[in-house]
Structure formats: structure tokens, C-alpha cells
NUFI-994208 format. One record per residue (C-alpha): residue in one letter; z, x, y. Coordinates in Angstrom, 1 decimal, decimal comma. Each point is the difference from the previous one (the first is absolute). Layout:
BEGIN
<pt res="A" w="Z" u="X" v="Y"/>
...
END
This chain:
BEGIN
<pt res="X" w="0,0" u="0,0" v="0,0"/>
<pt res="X" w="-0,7" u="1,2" v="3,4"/>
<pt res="X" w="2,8" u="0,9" v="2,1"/>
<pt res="X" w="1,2" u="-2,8" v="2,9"/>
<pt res="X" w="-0,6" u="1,1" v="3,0"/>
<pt res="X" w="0,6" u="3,4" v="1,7"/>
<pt res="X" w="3,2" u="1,5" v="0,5"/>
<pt res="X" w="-0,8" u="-0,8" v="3,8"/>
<pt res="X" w="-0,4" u="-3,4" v="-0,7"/>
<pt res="X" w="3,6" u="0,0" v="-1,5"/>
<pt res="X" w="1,5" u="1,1" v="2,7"/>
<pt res="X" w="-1,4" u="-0,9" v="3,1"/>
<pt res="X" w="2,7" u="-2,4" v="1,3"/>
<pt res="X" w="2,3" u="2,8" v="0,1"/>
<pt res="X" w="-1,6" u="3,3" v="0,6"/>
<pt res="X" w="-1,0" u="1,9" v="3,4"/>
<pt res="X" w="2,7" u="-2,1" v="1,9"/>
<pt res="X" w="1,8" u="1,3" v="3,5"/>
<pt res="X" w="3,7" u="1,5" v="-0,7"/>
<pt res="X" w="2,9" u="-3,1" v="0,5"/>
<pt res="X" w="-2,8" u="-2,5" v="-0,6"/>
<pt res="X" w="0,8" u="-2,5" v="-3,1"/>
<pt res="X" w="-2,7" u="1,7" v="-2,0"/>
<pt res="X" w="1,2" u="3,1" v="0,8"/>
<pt res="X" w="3,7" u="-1,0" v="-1,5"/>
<pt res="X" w="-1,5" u="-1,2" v="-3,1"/>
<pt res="X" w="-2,3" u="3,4" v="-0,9"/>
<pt res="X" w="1,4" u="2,4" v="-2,2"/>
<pt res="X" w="-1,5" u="3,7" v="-0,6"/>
<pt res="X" w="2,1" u="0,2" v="-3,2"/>
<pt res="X" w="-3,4" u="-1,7" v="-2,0"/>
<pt res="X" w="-1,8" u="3,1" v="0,7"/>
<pt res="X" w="1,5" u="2,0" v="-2,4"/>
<pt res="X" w="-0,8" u="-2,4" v="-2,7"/>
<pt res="X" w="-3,6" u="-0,3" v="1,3"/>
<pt res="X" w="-3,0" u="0,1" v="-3,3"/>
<pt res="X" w="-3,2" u="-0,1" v="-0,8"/>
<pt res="X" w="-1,2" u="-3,3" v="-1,5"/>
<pt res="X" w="-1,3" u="0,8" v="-3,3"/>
<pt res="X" w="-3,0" u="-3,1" v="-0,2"/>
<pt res="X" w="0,3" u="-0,4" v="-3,9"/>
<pt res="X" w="3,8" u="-1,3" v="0,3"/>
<pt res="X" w="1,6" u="-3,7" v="0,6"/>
<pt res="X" w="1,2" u="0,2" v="4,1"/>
<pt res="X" w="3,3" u="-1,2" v="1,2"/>
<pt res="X" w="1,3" u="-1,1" v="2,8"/>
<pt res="X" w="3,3" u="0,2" v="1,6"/>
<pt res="X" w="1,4" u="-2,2" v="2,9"/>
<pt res="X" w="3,5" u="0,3" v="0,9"/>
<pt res="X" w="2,7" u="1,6" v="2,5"/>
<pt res="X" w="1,6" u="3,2" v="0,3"/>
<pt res="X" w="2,0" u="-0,6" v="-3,7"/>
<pt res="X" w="-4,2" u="-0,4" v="-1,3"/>
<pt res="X" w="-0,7" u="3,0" v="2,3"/>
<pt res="X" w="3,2" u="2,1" v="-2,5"/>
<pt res="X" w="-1,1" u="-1,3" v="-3,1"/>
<pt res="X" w="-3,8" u="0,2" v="0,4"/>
<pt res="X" w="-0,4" u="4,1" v="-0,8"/>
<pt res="X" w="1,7" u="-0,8" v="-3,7"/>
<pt res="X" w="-2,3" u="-2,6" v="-0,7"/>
<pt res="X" w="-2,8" u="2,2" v="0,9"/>
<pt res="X" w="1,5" u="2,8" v="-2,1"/>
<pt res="X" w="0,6" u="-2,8" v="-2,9"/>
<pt res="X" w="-3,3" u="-1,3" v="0,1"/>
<pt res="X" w="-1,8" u="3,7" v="0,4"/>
<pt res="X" w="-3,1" u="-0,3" v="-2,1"/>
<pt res="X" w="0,0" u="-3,7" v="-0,3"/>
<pt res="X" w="-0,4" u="-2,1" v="3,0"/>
<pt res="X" w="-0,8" u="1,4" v="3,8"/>
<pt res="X" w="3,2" u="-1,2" v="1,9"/>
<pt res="X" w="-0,6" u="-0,6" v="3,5"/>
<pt res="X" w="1,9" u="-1,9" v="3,5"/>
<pt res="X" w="0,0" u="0,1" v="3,2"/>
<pt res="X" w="1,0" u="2,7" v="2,1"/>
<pt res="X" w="2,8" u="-1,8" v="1,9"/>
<pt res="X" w="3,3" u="-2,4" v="-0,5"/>
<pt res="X" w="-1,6" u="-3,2" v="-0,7"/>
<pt res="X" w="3,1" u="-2,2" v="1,1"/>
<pt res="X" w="0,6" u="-3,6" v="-0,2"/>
<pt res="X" w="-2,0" u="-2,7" v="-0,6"/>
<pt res="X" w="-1,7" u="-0,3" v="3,3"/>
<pt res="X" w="-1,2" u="3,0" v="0,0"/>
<pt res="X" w="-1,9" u="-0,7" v="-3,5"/>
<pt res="X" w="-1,4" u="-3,0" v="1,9"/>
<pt res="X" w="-1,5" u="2,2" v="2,7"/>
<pt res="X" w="-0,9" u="3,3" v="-1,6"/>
<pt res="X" w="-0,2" u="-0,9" v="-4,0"/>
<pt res="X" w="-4,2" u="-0,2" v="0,5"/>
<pt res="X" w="-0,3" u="3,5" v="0,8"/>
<pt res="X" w="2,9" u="1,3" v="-2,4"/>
<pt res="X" w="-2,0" u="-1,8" v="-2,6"/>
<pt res="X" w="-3,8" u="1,1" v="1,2"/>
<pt res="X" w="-2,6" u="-2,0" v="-1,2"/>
<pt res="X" w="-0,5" u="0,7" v="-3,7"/>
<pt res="X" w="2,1" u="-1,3" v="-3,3"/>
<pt res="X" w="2,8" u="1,9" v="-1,5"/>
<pt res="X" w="1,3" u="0,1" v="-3,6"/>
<pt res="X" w="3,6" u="-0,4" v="1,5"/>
<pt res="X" w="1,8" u="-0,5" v="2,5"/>
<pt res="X" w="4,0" u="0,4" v="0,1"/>
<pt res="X" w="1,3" u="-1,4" v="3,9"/>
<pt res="X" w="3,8" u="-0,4" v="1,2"/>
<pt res="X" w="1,4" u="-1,5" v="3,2"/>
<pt res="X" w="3,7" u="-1,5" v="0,3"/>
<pt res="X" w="2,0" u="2,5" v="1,7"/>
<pt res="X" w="-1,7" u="-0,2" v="3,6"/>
<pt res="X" w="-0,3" u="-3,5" v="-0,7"/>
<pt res="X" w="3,8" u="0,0" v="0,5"/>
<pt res="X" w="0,2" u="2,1" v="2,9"/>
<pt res="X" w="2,5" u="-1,0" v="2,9"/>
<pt res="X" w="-2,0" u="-0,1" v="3,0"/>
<pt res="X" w="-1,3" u="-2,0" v="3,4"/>
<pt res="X" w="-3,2" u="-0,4" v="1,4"/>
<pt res="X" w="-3,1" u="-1,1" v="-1,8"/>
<pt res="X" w="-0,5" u="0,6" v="-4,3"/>
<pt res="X" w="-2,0" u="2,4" v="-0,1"/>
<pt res="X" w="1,8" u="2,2" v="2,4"/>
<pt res="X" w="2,7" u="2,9" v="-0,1"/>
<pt res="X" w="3,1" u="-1,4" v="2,2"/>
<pt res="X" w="2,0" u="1,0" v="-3,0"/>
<pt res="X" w="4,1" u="-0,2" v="-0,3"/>
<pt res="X" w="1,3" u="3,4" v="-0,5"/>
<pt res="X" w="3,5" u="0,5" v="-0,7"/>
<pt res="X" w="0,0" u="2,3" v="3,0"/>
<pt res="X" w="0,2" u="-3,0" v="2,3"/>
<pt res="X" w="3,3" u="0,6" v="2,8"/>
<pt res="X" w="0,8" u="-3,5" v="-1,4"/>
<pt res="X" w="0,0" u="0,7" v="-4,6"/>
<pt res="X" w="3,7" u="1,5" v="0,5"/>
<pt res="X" w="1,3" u="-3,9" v="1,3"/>
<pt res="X" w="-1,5" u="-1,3" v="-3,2"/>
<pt res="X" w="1,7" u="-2,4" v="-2,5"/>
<pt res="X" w="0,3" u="2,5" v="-3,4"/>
<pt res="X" w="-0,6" u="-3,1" v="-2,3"/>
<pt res="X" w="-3,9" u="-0,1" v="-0,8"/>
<pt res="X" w="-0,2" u="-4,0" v="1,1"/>
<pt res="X" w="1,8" u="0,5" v="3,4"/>
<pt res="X" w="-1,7" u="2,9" v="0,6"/>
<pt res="X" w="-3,7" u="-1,6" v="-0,7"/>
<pt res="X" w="1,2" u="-2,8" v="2,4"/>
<pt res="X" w="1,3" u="3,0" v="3,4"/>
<pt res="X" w="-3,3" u="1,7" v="-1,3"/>
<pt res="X" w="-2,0" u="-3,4" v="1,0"/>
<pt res="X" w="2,4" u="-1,0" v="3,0"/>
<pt res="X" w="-1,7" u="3,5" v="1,8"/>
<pt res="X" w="-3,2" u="-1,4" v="-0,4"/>
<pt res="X" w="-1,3" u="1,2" v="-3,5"/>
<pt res="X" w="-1,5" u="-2,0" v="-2,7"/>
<pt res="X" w="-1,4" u="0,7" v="-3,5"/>
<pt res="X" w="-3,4" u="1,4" v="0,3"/>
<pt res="X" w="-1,4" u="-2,4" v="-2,7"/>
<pt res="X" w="1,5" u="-3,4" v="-0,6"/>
<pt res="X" w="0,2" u="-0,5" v="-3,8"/>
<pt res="X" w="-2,5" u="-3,2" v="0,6"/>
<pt res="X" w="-2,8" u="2,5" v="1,5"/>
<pt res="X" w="0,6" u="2,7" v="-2,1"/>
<pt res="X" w="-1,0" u="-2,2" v="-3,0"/>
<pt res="X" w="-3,3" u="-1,3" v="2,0"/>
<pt res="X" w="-1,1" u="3,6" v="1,0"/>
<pt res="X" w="0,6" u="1,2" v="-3,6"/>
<pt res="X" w="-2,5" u="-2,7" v="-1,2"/>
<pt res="X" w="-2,8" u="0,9" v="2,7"/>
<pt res="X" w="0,7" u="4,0" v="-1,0"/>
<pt res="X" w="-0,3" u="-0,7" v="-3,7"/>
<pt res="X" w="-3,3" u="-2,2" v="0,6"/>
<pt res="X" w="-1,4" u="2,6" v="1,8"/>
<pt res="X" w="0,8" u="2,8" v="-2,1"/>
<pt res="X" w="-1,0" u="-1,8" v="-3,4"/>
<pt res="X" w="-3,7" u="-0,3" v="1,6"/>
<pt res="X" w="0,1" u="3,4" v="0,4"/>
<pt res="X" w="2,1" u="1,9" v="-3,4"/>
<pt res="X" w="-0,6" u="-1,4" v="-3,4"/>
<pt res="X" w="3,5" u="0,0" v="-0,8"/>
<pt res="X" w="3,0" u="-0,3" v="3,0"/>
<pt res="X" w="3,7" u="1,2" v="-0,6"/>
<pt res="X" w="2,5" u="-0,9" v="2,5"/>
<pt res="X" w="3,6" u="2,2" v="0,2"/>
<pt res="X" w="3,0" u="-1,5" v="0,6"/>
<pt res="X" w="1,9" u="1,3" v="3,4"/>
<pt res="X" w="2,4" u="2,4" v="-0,9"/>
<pt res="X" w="3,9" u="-0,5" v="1,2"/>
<pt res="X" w="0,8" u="1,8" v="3,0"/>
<pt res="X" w="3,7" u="1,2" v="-0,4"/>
<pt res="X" w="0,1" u="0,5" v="4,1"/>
<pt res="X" w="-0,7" u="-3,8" v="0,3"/>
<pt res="X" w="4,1" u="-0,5" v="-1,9"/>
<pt res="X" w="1,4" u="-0,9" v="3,0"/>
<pt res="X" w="-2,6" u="-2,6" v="1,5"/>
<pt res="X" w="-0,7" u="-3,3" v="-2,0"/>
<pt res="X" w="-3,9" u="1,9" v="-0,6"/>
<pt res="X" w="0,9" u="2,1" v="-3,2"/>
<pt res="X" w="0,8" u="-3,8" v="-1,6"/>
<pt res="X" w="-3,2" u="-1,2" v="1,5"/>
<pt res="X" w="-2,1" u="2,3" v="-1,9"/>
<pt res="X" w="0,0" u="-1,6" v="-3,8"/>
<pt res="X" w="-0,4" u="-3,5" v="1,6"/>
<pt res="X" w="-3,6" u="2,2" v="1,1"/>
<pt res="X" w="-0,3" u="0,8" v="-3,0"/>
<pt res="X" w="0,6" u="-2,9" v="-1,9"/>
<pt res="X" w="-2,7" u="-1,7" v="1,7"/>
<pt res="X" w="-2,4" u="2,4" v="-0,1"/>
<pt res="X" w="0,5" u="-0,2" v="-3,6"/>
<pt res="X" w="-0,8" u="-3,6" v="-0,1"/>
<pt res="X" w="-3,0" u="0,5" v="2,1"/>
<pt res="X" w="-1,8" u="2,9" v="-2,3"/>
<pt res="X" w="1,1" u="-2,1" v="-3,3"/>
<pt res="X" w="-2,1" u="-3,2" v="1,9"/>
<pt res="X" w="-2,7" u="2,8" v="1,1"/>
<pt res="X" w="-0,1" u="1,9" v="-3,0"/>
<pt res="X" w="0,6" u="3,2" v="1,9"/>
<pt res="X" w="2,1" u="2,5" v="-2,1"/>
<pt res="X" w="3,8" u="0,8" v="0,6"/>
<pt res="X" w="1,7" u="3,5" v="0,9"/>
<pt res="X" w="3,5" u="-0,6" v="-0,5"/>
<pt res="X" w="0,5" u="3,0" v="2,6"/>
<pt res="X" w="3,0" u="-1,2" v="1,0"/>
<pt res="X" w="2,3" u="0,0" v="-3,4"/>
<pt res="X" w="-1,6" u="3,3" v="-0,2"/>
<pt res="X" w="1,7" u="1,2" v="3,0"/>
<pt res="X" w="3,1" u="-1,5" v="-0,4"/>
<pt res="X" w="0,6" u="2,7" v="-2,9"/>
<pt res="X" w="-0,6" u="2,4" v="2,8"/>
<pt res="X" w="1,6" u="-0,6" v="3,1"/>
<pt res="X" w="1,7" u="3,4" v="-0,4"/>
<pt res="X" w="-3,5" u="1,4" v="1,4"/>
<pt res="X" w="-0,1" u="-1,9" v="2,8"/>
<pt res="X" w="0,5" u="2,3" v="2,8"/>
<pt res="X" w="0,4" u="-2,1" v="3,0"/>
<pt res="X" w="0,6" u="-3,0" v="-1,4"/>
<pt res="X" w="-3,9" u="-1,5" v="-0,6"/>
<pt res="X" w="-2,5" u="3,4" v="-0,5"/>
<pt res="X" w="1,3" u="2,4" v="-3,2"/>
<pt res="X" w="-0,4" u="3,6" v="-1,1"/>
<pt res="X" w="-2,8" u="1,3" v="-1,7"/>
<pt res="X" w="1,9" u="-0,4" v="-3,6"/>
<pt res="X" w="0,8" u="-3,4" v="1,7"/>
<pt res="X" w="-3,7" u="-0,7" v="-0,3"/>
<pt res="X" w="-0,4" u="0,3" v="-3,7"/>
<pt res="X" w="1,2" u="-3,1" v="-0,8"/>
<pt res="X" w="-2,2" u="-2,3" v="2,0"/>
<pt res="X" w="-3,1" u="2,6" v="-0,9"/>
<pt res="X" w="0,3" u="-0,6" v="-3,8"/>
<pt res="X" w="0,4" u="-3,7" v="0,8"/>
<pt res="X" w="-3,0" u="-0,7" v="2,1"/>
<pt res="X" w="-2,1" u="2,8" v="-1,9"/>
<pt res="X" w="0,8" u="-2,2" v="-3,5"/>
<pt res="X" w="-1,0" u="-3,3" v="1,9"/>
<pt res="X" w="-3,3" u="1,8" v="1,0"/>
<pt res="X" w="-0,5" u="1,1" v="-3,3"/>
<pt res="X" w="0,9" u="-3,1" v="-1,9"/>
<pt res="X" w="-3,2" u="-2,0" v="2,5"/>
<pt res="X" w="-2,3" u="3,1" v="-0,3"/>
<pt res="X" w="0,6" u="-0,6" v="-3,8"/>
<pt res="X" w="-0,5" u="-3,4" v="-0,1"/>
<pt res="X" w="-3,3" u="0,3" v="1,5"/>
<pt res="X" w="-1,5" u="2,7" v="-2,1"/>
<pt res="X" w="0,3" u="2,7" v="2,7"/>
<pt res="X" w="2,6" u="2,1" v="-1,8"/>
<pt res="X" w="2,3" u="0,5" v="-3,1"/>
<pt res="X" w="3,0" u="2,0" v="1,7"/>
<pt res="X" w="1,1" u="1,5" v="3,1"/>
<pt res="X" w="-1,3" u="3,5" v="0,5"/>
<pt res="X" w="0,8" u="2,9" v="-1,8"/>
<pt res="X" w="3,2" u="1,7" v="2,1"/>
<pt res="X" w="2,3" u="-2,1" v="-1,3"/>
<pt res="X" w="3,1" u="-1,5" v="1,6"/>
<pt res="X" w="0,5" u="1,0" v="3,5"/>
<pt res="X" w="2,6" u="2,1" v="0,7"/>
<pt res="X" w="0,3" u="-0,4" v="4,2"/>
<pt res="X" w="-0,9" u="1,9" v="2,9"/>
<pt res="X" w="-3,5" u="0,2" v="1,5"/>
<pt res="X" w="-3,5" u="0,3" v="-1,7"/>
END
């Protein structure tokens, strides 16, 4: 099969933007060093996700050596509204074999202003050492300032249907990851948010027929990697890498593309 678009095309949203713009927030040069050639007999694969994707994606490529060309974009791609905007170019205009997307944790972001902005609530705030310390009270202060959830539970469900949609007419198999917990979020009412997210997401890909990445029981056996309370180490990676690399393989199998991940073996952390 031909390969979907150029690496250009993947990426345009988010590349070549002025420092402090949004784009410019969501880049990350850390994708360079897992940078490859596209080998044109192999199965592609596409990767959509946020900066936990961005850590796990160089131990799927290592995973998958030799059996499917692994590819994303080269930036954060966010919450849901920024799928709604950019996925078109992230996805370019051919059909892959899979595609493995996540968004949930930006979807709960704290924050004012419009959706699809950056007004974020950071902890820093003059205001976060008044705070309630029970999660519920403190959601509440956190809203009486003027914040909100990102991504009411309502739209959340609806953009998930219009991302799957779109991504089934272009990937002939779609796997969606759960959010992974944020251990930060303990103090707020948002780390309780997030498998109410994913229990509808799950609902939505069973009625889709979109596969499952159950990334988030996954971390939880892992939280002692989590660095700053959402992103791990490199070790931390591992888990999530062998999980999403095993869904890939599992669809790339089912359609005849391949019969096993590549030939390094489990991934054992740290940067391709």
C-alpha cells in the first residue's frame, strides 16, 4: 500500500509556528530522534495522541521495527477540538492500515476563555494556597475563579463520534486509548472524572466497532513512573508501549498485514 500522505502533510497544523503561539506550545523536537524512513513494502500506522503518545510512540516504533512503518504528527495533538481543526492534515489524504488516537486529559483541563484555547489553571495561581484540600470543594473554588472543565462529558462523547467517523474513512482498523490517570489531578474532583471519560468512550467504540486500549489499567500499575504527576520516565513508558504496540499488532494481524510485532522484542525504555 502506498504511504498516506507526506510527512509534511502530517504535520502542518503544528509546524513552522512563531515562539508563544498555541502551535508553537504544542511542537515537540523530541520526535526527531525517532525520525525513519518509510520502508513502502510494510503496513503504516498512525499515531494521534498527547504528550503521554508523544513518550510511548519511540517503543512502538522499536516494537514494530520490521513490521509496520509507525508514524504521527510532529506536535501535541491536544483535546478534542484540536482533532476537529487539524485531524485533516494529521491524517493527509491517503488510507492507513491503523490508526491508534487518544484525547481525555486536555479535555479535562481547568481553564477560561474559548475550548480550543490555552487559559489553563496552573497550580501556581496566587490564589491555589486558599483552596479547599478535599477534591469536591476544591473542583467547586477552582470554578468560583472562573474555570471550567475543558470538555463537558456530553461534548466529549459527540466529538469522539465525529473523530472516530472520520478516522474509520481513513485507517482500516481504528483503536482508541483510554486516558491515563493523572496522580496530580488527586486533589481536584478531575482525577475522578477521568474513568467516567473512559467509560463512555468505551461505549462509544463498542457501538462504532473501534478497538479498545485499556491504557489506563495499564498505568495504574505504574504510577510509580509518573514523574510530575501525568508524563513518566522513560522505563515509565514501557508499559503503555507494549500495550498500544499489541493492539497495533492484534489489527495489522487481523487484516493479513502481519503475524507479530517486529523482531526486537519487548521494549525495554529510553529512546529509539
Amino acid at each position: 500500500m502506498a504511504v498516506p500522505g507526506t510527512p509534511a502533510a502530517t504535520a502542518t497544523a503544528c509546524v513552522a509556528a512563531p515562539e508563544g503561539s498555541l502551535e508553537w506550545l504544542l511542537q515537540t523536537k523530541r520526535l526527531e530522534q525517532v525520525s525513519a524512513e518509510v520502508n513502502t513494502a510494510l503496513p503504516n500506522v498512525l499515531i494521534l495522541g498527547d504528550s503521554i503518545s508523544i513518550g510511548y510512540t519511540p517503543g512502538v516504533r522499536q516494537l514494530l521495527a520490521g513490521a509496520a512503518n509507525v508514524s504521527r504528527p510532529d506536535c501535541n495533538c491536544g483535546p478534542s477540538q484540536f482533532y476537529l481543526k487539524h485531524m485533516e492534515s494529521w491524517v493527509g489524504t491517503g488510507k492507513w492500515d491503523v490508526i491508534h488516537v487518544n484525547f481525555g486529559i486536555w479535555d479535562n483541563h481547568y481553564l477560561t476563555g474559548p475550548s480550543d484555547g490555552m487559559d489553563l489553571f496552573w497550580e501556581k495561581e496566587t490564589w491555589v494556597k486558599e483552596l479547599p484540600d478535599t477534591p469536591i470543594a476544591r473542583g467547586r473554588a477552582i470554578r468560583e475563579h472562573g474555570y471550567r472543565i475543558r470538555t463537558p462529558l456530553p461534548e466529549y462523547e459527540q466529538n469522539l463520534r465525529t473523530i472516530l467517523t472520520f478516522l474509520q474513512t481513513h485507517a482500516d482498523k481504528v483503536v482508541f486509548g483510554l486516558t491515563t490517570p493523572v496522580s496530580g489531578w488527586e486533589r481536584d474532583d478531575r482525577c475522578g472524572r477521568i474513568p467516567v471519560y473512559n467509560e463512555a468512550a468505551t461505549a462509544i467504540c463498542a457501538e462504532l466497532g473501534v478497538g479498545v486500549t485499556d491504557l489506563h489499567r495499564v498505568v495504574e500499575m505504574n504510577l510509580d513512573e509518573q514523574t510530575d504527576g501525568c508524563h513518566f520516565s522513560d522505563a515509565g513508558y514501557k508499559l503503555p508501549a507494549d500495550a498500544v504496540a499489541a493492539s497495533i499488532t492484534k489489527c495489522l494481524a487481523s487484516n493479513g498485514s502481519v503475524s507479530g510485532v517486529g523482531e526486537r522484542g519487548a521494549w525495554q525504555g529510553g529512546r529509539q
